[in-house]
N, C-alpha and C positions, 0 to 999 in steps of 0.2 A: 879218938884222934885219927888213928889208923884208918877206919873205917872214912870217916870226912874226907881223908885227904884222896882214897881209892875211889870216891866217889867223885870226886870234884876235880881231878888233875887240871885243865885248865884255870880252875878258879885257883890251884896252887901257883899255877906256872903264871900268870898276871895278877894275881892278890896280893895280900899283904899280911901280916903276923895278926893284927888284929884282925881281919878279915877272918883267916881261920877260926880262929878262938872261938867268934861268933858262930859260924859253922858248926865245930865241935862243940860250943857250949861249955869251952874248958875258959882257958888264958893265955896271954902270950907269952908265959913264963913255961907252960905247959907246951906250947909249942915251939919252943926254943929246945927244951928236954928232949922233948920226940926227935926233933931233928937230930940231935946230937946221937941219943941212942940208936938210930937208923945210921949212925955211922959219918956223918955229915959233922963242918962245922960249925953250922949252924943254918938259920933257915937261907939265908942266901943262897947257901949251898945245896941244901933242898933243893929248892927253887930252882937253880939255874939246872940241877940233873932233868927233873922236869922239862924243863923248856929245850931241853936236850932230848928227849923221849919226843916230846909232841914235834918237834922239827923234823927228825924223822920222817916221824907218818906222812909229812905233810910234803917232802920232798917229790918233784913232777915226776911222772911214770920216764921218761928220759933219762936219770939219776937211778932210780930204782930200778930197772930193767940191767944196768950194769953190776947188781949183785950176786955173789953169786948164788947158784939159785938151789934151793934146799934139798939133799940127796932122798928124800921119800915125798914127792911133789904132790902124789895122791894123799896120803895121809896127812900132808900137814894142810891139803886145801881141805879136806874133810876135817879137821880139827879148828880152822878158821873160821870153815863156812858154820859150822853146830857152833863155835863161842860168839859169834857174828848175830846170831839169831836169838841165841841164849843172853845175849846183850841186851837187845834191841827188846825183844819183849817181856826179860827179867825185866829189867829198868826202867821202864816205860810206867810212870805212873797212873793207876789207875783214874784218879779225877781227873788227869788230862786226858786220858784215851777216853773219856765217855763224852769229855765237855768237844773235842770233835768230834765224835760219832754223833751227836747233838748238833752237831751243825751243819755236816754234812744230812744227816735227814731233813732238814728243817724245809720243807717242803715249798715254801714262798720264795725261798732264797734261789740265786742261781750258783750253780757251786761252776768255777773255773777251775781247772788242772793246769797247771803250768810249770816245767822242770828246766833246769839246764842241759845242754848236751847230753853230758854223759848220762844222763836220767831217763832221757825223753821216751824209752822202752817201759820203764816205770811207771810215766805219768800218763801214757797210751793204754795200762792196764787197768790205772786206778780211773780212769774216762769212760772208759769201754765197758766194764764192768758195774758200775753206778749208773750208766745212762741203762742197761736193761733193769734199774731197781726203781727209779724215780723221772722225771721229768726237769730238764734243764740243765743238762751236763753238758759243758762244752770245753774240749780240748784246746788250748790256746796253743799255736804253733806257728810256723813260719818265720818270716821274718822280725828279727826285734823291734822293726818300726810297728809290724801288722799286730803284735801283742801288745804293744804298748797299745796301741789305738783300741784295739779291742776293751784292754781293761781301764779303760779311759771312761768307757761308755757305760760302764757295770753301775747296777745301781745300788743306792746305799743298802745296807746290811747283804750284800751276796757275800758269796763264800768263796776266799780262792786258793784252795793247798798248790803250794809253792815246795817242791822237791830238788834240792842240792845239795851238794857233798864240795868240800872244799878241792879246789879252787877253786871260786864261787865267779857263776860267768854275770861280769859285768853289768850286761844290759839286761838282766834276771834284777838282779838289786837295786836298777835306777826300774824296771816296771813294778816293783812292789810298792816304789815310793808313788807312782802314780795309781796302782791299786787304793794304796792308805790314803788318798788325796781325795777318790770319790768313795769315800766312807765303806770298801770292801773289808772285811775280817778276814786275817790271814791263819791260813792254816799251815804251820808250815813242818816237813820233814828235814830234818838235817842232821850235820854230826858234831851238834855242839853246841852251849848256851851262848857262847861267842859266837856263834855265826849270824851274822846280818839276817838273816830271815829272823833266825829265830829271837832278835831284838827286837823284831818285829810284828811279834807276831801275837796272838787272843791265845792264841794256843801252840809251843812249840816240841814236838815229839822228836829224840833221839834218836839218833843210828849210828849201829855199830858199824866198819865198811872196811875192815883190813884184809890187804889182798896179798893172796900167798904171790901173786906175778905183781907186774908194774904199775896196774891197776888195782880203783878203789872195787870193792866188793859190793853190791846190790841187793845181795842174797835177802840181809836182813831189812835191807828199806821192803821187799818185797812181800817178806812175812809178817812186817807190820800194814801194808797194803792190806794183805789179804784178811787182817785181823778187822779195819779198818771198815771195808766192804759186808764183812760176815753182820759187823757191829750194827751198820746199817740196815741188813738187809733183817734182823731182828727186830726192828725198831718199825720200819715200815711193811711188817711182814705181810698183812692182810693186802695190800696195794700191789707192792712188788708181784706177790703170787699171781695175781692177776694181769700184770703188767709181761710177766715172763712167759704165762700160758697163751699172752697173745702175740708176742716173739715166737716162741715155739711153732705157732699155726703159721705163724708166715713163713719160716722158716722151710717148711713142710711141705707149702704149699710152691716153692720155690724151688721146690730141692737144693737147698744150697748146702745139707751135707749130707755126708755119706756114714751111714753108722757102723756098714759091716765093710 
């Protein structure tokens, strides 16, 4: 029970007693106890501590910026950023991280990158580094009109991961709806089975995102990126190698960097 309810807080803080049970596998008589032994008088009250815990988090950086703010600020951003990460890809189920890696390789497909605001730094990595592995990566950006139009024209089975962290920006959730309209598979990163992507999505991967300041943390949507990428670049190893050694030669041939 203990364990169901640390794994699922949202599913606590909007479910229901049977709901649980099912989860744990116990009863709803069994989860009336726990509550009560946690101190509670009962699940309501569970319940309602939860939906006290997650309002929190979820409070805009405006609110949170007015806290006051933690007397060892390195140690506890370093404490955040390691359980941030150690979230993100403890928890990360393995059949779901293969079944994207799986689709993100799938060579016929065009895979779209598409983030909200605060992501858009994320979703420029996870682009940039996939278009030197494969062919047909394209960043979706600009304006909300110019994405929506974009994924308007995608064609059926492409791939589009969709990266957001709550507050979820608006016009991100009305273009997924028109992704799912011309038959795109969404891949989606977020921080939670409640969030709108991830209702909608083939495949939806968690993230951990608690920020020691007023902001959400990226850290771990980034080590799941990079897991994400590697997974890929595994898969289409023999192609990639070839594809990167002639990046390289241009590269070279251009001088566009500098090594020493």
């Amino acid at each position: 029970m203990a364990a169901a309810v640390l794994d699922g807080l949202p599913a606590v803080a909007f479910g229901t007693v049977a709901g649980l049970a099912h989860r744990s596998g116990t009863s709803g008589a069994t989860v009336m106890r726990f509550a009560e032994k946690l101190g509670y008088r009962g699940f309501a009250d569970l319940q309602a501590a939860v939906q006290r815990e997650l309002s929190d988090s979820l409070r805009p950086a405006a609110e949170r910026i007015r806290r006051r703010p933690p007397h060892d600020l390195l140690g506890r951003a370093l404490a955040a950023e390691l359980d941030n990460v150690q979230t993100t890809l403890g928890d990360t189920d393995p059949g779901s991280f293969d079944a994207a890696v799986r689709l993100l390789a799938t060579r016929r497909a065009s895979i779209h990158v598409v983030s909200g605001e605060a992501a858009a730094g994320i979703a420029h990595v996870l682009a940039a580094q996939l278009a030197m592995l494969r062919d047909r990566v394209v960043l979706l950006d600009g304006s909300p009109v110019r994405v929506a139009t974009q994924l308007a024209n995608a064609s059926n089975g492409d791939v589009a991961v969709v990266i957001d962290l709550r507050r979820y920006d608006r016009w991100l959730v009305d273009a997924v709806d028109v992704a799912l309209d011309a038959g795109v598979t969404i891949v989606a990163l977020t921080d939670g089975p409640l969030s709108p992507f991830a209702r909608a999505a083939a495949v939806g991967l968690v993230v951990a995102a608690e920020g020691v300041g007023p902001f959400d943390s990226h850290v771990g949507t980034l080590a799941l990126v990079n897991a994400l990428v590697a997974g890929v670049a595994t898969r289409l190893r023999a192609d990639a190698a070839v594809r990167l050694d002639r990046i390289e030669l241009a590269w070279r041939e251009v001088g566009a960097l500098q090594d020493e």
